[in-house]
C-alpha positions as CSV (number, residue, x, y, z in Angstrom):
1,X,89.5,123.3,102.2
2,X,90.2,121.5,105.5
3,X,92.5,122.6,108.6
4,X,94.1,119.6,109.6
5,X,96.9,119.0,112.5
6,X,99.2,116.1,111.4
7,X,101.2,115.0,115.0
8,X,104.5,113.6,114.6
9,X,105.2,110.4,117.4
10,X,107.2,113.2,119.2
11,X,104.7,115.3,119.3
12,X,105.5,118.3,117.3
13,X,102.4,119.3,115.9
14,X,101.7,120.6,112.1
15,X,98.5,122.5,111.0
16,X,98.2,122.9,107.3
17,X,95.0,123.8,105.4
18,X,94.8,121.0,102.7
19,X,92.3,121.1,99.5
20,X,88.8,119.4,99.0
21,X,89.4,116.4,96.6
22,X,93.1,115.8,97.8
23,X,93.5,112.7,100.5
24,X,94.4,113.4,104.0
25,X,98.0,111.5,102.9
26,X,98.5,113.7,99.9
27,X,98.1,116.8,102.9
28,X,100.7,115.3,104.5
29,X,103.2,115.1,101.6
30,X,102.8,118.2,99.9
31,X,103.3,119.8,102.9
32,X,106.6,117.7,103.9
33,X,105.3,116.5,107.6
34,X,107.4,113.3,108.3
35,X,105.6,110.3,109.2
36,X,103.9,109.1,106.3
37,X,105.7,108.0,104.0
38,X,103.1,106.6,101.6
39,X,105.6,104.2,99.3
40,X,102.9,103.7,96.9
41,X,101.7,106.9,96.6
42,X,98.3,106.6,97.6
43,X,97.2,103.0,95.8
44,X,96.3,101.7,99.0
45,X,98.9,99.1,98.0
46,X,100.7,99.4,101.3
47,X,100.8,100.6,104.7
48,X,103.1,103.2,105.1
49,X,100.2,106.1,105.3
50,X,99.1,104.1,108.1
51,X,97.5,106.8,111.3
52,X,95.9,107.2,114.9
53,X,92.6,108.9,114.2
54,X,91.8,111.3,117.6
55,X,89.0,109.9,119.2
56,X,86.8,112.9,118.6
57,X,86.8,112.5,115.0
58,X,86.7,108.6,114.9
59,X,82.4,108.5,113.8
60,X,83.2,111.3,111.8
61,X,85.0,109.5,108.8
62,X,83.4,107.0,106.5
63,X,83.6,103.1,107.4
64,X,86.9,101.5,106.6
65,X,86.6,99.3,103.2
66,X,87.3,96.2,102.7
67,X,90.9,96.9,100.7
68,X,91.7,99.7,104.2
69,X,91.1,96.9,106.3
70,X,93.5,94.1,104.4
71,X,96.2,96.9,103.9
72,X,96.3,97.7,108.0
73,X,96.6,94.1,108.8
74,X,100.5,95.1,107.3
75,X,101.1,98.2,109.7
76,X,103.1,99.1,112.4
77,X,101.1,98.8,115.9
78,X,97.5,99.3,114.6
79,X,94.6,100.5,117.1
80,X,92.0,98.5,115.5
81,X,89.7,101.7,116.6
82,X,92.1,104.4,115.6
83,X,93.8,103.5,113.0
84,X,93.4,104.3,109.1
85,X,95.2,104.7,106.1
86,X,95.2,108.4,105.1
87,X,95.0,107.6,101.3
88,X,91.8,106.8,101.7
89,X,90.6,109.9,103.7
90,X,89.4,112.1,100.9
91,X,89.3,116.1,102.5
92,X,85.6,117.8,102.6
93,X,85.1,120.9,104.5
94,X,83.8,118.1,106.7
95,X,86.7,117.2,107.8
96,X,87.9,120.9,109.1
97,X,89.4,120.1,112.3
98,X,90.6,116.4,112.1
99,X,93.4,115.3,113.8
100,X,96.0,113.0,113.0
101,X,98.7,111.2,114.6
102,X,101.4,108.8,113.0
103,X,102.9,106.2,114.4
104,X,106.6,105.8,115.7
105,X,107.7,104.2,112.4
106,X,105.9,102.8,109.2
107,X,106.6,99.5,107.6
């Protein structure tokens, strides 16, 4: 089980403890944080799980893939050093901590 703080683009901060084996997206909607909207339900068939990473945890995730990379290309305002999909952010108690922040919209 990880802690993770999901940050809304205005800020308001949510901290929910989210399962090993779940994505960081699937966090995010079974706990209802708005922001990610993730239209194809985790697929990586679109964008709309699209995330900042914090900086601090950047090195700490696995290397984007291929698919991850093609699927950003479609989001809103990428970081091409921050950004990620969360459906393809599996949780380990590695990832105890991580922040996340969404964008002002998702497309």
């Amino acid at each position: 089980m990880a802690k993770i703080t999901y940050i809304e683009f205005n800020g308001t901060q949510h901290v929910v403890e989210v399962a090993n084996g779940l994505t960081v997206m699937e966090g995010a909607r079974d706990n209802a944080i708005p922001g990610i909207d993730a239209d194809c339900g985790g697929a990586c068939a679109c964008s709309t799980c699209h995330a900042y990473i914090h900086p601090d945890w950047v090195a700490r995730l696995p290397p984007i893939e291929e698919m991850e990379a093609d699927m950003l290309d479609f989001a809103y305002e990428t970081d091409p050093k921050r950004s990620r999909l969360t459906c393809q952010l599996k949780v380990t108690d590695a990832l105890d901590g991580l922040i996340v922040q969404m964008p002002e919209k998702q497309i």
